[in-house]
C-alpha positions as CSV (number, residue, x, y, z in Angstrom):
1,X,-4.8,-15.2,20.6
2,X,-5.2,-15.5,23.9
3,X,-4.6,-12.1,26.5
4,X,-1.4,-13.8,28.0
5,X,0.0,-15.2,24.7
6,X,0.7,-10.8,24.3
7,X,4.2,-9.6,24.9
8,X,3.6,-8.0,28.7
9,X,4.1,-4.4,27.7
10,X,3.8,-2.6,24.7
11,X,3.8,1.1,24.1
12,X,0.5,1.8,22.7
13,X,-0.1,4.1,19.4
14,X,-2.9,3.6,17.4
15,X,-5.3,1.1,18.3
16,X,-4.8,-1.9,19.9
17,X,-1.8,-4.4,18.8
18,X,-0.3,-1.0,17.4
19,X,3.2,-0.4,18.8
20,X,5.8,2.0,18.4
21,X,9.6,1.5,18.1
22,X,10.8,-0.2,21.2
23,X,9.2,-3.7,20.0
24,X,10.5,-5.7,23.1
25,X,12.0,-8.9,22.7
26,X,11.0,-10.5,19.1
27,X,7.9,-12.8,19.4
28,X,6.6,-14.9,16.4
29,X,3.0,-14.9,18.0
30,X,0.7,-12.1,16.4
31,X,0.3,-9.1,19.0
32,X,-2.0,-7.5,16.5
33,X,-5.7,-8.1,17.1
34,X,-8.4,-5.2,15.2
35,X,-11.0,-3.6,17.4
36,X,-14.1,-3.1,14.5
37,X,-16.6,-2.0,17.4
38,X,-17.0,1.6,16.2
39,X,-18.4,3.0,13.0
40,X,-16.9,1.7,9.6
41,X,-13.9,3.9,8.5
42,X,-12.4,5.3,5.3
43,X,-11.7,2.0,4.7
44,X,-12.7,-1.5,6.8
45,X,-11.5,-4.8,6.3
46,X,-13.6,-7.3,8.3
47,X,-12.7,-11.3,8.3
48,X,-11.0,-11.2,4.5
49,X,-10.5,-14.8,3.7
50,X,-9.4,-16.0,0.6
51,X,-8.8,-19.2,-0.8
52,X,-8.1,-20.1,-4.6
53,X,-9.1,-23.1,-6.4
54,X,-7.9,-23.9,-9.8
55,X,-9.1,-26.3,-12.7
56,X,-8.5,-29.5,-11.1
57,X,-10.0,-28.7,-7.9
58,X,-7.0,-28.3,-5.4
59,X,-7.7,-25.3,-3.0
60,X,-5.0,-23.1,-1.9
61,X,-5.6,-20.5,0.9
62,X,-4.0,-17.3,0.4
63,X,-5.6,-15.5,3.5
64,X,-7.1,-16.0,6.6
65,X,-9.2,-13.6,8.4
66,X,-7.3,-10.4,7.9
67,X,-9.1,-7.9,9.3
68,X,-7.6,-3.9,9.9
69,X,-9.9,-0.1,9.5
70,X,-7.7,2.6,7.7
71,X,-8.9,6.0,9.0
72,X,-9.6,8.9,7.1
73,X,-6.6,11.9,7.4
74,X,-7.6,14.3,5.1
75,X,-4.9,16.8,6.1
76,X,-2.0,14.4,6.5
77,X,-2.6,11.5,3.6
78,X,-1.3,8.1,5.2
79,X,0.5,5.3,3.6
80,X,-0.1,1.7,5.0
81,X,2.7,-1.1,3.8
82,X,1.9,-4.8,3.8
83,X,5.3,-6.3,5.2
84,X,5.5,-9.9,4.4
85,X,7.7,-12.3,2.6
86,X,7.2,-13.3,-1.4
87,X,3.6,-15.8,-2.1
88,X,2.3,-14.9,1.2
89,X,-0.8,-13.1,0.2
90,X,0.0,-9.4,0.1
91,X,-1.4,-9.3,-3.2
92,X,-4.4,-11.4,-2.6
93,X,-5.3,-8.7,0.1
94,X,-5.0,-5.7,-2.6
95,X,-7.0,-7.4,-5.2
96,X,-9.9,-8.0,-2.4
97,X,-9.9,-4.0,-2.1
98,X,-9.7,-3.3,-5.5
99,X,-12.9,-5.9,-6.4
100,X,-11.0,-7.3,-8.5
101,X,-10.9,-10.9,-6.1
102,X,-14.0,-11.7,-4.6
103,X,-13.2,-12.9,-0.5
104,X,-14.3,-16.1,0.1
105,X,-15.3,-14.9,3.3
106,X,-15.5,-11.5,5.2
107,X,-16.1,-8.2,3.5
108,X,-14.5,-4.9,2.3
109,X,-16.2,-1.6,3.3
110,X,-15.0,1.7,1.6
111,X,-17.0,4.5,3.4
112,X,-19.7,2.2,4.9
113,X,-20.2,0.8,1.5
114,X,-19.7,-2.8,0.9
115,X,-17.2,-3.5,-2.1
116,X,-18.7,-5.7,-4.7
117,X,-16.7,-4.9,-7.8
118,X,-13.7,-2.2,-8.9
119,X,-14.8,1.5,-8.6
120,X,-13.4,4.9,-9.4
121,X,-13.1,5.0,-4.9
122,X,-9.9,3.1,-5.8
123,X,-7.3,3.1,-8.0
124,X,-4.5,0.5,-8.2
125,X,-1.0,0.9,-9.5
126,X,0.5,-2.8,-10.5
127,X,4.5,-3.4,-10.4
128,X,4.1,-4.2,-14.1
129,X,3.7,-1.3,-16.6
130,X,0.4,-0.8,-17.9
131,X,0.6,2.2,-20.0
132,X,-1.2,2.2,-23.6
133,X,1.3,2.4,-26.0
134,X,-0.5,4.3,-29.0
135,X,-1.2,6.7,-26.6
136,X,1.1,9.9,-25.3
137,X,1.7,10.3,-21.6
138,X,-1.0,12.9,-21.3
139,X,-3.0,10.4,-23.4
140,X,-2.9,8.3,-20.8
141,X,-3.1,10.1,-17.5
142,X,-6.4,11.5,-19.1
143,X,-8.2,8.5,-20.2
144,X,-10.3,7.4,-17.3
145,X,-11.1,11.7,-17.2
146,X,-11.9,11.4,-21.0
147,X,-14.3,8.0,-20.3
148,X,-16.1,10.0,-17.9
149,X,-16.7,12.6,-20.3
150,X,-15.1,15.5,-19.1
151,X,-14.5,18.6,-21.4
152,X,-10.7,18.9,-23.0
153,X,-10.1,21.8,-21.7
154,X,-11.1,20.9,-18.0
155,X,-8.9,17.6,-18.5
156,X,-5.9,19.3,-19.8
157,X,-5.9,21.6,-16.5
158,X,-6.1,18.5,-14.5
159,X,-3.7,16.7,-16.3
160,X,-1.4,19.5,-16.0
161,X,-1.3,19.7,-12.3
162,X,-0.7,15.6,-12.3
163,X,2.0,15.7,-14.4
164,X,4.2,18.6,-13.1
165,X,3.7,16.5,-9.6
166,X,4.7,13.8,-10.6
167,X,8.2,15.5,-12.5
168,X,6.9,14.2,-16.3
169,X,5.7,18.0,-17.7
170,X,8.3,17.8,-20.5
171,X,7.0,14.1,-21.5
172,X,3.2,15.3,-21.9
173,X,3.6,14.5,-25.7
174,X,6.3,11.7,-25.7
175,X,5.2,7.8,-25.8
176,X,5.7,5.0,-23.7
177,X,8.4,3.5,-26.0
178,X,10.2,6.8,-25.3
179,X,10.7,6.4,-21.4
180,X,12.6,4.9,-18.8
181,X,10.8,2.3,-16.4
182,X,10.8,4.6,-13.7
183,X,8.9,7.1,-16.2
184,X,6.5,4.4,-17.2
185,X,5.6,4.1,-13.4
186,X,5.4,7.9,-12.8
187,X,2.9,7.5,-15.6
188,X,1.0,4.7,-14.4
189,X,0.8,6.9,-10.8
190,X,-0.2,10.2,-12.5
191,X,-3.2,8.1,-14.4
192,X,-4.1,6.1,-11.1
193,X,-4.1,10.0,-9.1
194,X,-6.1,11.8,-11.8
195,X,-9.3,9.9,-11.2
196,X,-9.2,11.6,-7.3
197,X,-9.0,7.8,-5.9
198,X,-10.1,7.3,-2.1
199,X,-8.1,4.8,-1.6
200,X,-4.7,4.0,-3.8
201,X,-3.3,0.6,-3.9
202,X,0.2,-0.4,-5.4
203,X,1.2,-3.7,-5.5
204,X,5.1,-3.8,-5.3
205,X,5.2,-1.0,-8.0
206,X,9.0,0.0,-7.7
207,X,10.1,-3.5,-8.1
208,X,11.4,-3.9,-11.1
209,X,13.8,-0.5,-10.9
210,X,17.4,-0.3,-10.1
211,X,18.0,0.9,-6.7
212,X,18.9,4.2,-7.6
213,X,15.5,4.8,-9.3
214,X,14.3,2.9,-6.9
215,X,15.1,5.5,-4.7
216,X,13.8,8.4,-6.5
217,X,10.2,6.3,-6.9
218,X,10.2,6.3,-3.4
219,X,10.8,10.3,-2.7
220,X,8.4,10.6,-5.2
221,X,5.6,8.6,-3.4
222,X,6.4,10.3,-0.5
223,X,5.7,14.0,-2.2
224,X,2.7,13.1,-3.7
225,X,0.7,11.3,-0.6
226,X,1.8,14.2,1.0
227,X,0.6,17.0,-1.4
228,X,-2.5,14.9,-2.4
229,X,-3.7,13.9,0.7
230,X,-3.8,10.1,-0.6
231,X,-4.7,7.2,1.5
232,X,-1.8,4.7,-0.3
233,X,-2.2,1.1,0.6
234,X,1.3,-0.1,-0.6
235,X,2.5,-3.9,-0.5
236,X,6.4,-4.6,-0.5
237,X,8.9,-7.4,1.3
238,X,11.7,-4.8,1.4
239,X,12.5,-4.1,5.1
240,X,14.1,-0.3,3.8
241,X,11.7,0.1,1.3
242,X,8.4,-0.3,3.9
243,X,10.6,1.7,6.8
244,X,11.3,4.5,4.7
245,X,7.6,4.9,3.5
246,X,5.6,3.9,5.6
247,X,3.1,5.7,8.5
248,X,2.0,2.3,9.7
249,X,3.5,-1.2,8.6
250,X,1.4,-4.7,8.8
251,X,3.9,-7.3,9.3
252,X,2.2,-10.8,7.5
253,X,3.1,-14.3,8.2
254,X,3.3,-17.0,5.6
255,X,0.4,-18.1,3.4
256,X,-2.2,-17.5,3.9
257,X,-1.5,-14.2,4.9
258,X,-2.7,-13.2,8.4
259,X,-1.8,-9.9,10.2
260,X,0.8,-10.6,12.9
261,X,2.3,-7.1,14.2
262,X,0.9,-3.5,13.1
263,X,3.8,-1.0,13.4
264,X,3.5,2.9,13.9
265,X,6.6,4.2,12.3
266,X,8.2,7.0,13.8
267,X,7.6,10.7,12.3
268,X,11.3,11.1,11.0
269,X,11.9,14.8,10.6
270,X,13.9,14.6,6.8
271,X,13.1,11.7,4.8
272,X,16.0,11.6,2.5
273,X,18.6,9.2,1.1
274,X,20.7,10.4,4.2
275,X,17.9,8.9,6.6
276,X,18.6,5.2,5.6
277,X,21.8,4.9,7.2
278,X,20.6,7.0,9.9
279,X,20.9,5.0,13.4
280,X,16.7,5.8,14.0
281,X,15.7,4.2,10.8
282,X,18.7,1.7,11.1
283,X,17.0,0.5,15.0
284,X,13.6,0.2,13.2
285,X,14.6,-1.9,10.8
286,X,16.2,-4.3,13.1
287,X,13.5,-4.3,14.9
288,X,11.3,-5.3,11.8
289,X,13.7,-7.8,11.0
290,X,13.7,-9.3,14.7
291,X,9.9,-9.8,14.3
292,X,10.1,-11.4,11.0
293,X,12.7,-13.9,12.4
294,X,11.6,-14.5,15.8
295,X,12.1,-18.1,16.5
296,X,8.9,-20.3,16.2
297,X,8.8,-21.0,20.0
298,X,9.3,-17.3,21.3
């Protein structure tokens, strides 16, 4: 992207290409371009290309140099939403973190260290539910604790704490046959925090709820990055659902996914169901969706 191809002024916050609420007038051209000149970050995504290929041979991109550094905020916890429409690579970019994709170019860094496979750094929440269902919910959330061979005694204490945070105390001993979806994915969360993750990635997790549980999933998110101190990469293409999360939003374009905007969302003072009819977080997502539908030729 070229320096004049930029809208002329944007209110800086963050790094560069960051910018705040007043957006401008809508542009379609990316305004977001990552400055990796300093030391590698909490987390650093440098040049991520990914293209598939299946049996046949056809290749299909699904990202194109994507590059972005998440800092480390150990007093504040951060969540970061991918902001794109459906097939346009969000996922593709999660999996590349996770290790569970290999890039076909470019490179993830967690710490410094280059990511070569999946690691107890990160831990990934999936919008299906992947509870073991001969297991109870405290069965569950400690599993990875009982693989690494922790004691019972230190795993129950653990698991405790998980639990209560994440409201399923009373379920400890019920089964995943017994709960709602929304308790399946408190579950899924509570396993995916017990293991102390670095970084924790959730790909479209609440999708599958009702609004209304929707709803409580997100509260819930929103408690837990806060009391846990969790770096949360979270991928969505709900305008609300990113607004009402969300620290900073990267708005994608179509496959393959490249970054076009990065968004600092505004510190609300109350995030509550009250907020999202609230003219602030009713002027941010208009001006969300005036990016994402900026003419072609703007």
């Amino acid at each position: 992207m070229a320096d004049n191809d930029a809208p002329a002024t944007l209110p800086q916050a963050g790094e560069p290409g960051t910018f705040a609420v007043d957006v401008g007038q809508a542009t379609s051209k990316p305004t977001y371009r990552a400055d990796q000149s300093g030391a590698p970050p909490k987390l650093r995504v440098s040049n991520l290309s990914v293209t598939y290929i299946d049996r046949k041979g056809n290749r299909t991109e699904a990202v194109r140099d994507v590059s972005f550094d998440i800092l480390d905020k150990p007093d504040s916890g951060e969540i970061v939403v991918f902001l794109g429409p459906s097939g346009c690579g969000k996922s593709t970019i999660l999996k590349a973190v996770a290790g569970l994709l290999p890039p076909t170019k470019g490179e993830v860094l967690i710490d410094g260290e280059l990511v070569t496979d999946v690691g107890r750094d990160r831990g990934m929440v999936f919008q299906a539910y992947t509870s073991f269902g001969w297991l109870t919910v405290r069965e569950n959330v400690e599993y990875g604790l009982k693989l690494k061979g922790m004691p019972k005694s230190e795993r129950r204490k653990i698991s405790d704490s998980i639990l209560k945070s994440v409201g399923l105390a009373d379920f400890a001993d019920r089964y995943p046959k017994d709960l709602s979806g929304g308790m399946k994915q408190r579950v899924a969360i509570a396993r995916t925090l017990v293991n102390n993750p670095r970084v924790v990635l959730m790909d479209e997790p609440f999708g599958a709820l009702d609004p209304q549980t929707r709803w409580g999933m997100q509260s819930l998110l929103l408690e837990v990055s806060r009391a846990e101190n969790n770096t949360i990469l979270f991928v969505t293409h709900d305008v609300s659902e990113a607004v009402y999360l969300a620290d900073t939003i990267y708005v994608l374009s179509q496959r393959p996914a490249q970054i076009l905007h990065r968004i600092h969302v505004p510190a609300f003072p109350v995030r509550d169901i009250a907020l999202k009819s609230a003219p602030e977080f009713r002027a941010v997502e208009k001006q969300l969706l005036d990016l994402i539908y900026a003419p072609a030729n703007s």
